[in-house]
N, C-alpha and C positions, 0 to 999 in steps of 0.2 A: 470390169464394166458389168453393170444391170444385162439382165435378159431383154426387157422393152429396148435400152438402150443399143444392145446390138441386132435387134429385129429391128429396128428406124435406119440404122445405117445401112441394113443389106438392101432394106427397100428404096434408098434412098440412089443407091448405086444401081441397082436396077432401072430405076426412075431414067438416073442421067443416060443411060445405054440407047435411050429412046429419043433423046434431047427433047423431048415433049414440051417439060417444063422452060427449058430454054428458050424455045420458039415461042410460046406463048407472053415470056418475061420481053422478048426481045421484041414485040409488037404492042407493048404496054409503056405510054410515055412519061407512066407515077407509078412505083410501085414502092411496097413494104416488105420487109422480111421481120416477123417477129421470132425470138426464139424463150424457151424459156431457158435459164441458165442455172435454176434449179436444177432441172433434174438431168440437163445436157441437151434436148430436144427442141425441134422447133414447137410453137404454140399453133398448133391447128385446130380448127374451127373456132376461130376468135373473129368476131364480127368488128367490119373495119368501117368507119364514116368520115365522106373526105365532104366539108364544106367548103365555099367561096363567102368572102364578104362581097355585097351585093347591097349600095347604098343604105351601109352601117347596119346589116341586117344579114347573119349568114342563111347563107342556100347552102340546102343541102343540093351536092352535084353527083355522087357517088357513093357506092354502098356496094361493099362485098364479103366475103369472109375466107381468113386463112386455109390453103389445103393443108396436104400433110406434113408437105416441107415448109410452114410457115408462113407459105407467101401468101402474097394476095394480086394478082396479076388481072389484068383486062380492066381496072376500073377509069381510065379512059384511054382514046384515042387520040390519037394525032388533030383528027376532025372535033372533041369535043375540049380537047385540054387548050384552057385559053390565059392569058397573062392574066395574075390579078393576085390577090391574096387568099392562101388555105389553109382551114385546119382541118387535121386526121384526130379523128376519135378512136379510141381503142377500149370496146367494151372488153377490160378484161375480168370482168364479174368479181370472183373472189380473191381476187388479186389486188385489184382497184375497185373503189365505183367507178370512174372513169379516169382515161388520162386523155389531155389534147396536147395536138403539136402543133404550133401556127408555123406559117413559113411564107414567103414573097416569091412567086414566080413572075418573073420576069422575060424570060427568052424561052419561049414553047418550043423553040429549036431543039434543046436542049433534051435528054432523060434526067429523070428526077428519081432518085431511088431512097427513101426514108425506112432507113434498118431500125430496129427498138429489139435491144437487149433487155431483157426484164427477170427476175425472182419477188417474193415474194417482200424482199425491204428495198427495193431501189428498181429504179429503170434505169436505162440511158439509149442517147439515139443520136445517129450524126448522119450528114449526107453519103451517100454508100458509092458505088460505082454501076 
């Protein structure tokens, strides 16, 4: 393994010793985890935009940007996350010009967690846990 690569994981294990990251993930009722799988790491500081459609017209409803483990956490609440239609934008700059992922919420009961695997020829992304 790379040097950066085993500097992300000692910090990463450090991270969890705090569950910081946890409790923040676990009061967050949308979240993403991007990684890149280029180089083994997560993607941090990648700007995240979650819109709604809002009579055939998206709003933008959120906006945040990956930490160091890739996530992007708090971008809504229990009180702001409402049933309807979303897409996530992922500025990933020299990766992409952009990419979007639409999806259908339906039951705000519910977490919603949208992972995006990414390198530099392909993405992919599925509902997470």
């Amino acid at each position: 393994m790379t040097a950066p690569r085993l500097q992300h994981i000692q910090h990463h294990l450090v991270a969890r010793k705090c569950n910081c990251q946890e409790r923040n993930m676990s009061e967050s009722v949308l979240t993403t985890h991007i990684l890149n799988t280029t180089q083994g790491i997560p993607a941090a500081r990648l700007a995240v935009c979650v819109s709604r459609l809002e009579n055939e017209q998206w709003k933008e409803m959120a906006r945040g940007v990956t930490n160091s483990d890739g996530r992007c956490p708090g971008l809504f609440t229990s009180q702001t996350f409402t049933p309807g239609i979303y897409k996530m934008k992922f500025a990933t700059n020299e990766y992409w010009q952009s990419l979007k992922i639409v999806f259908n919420v339906s039951d705000t009961s519910q977490k919603y967690h949208i992972a995006l695997l990414m390198n530099p020829f392909s993405y992919t992304t599925y509902r997470g846990s």
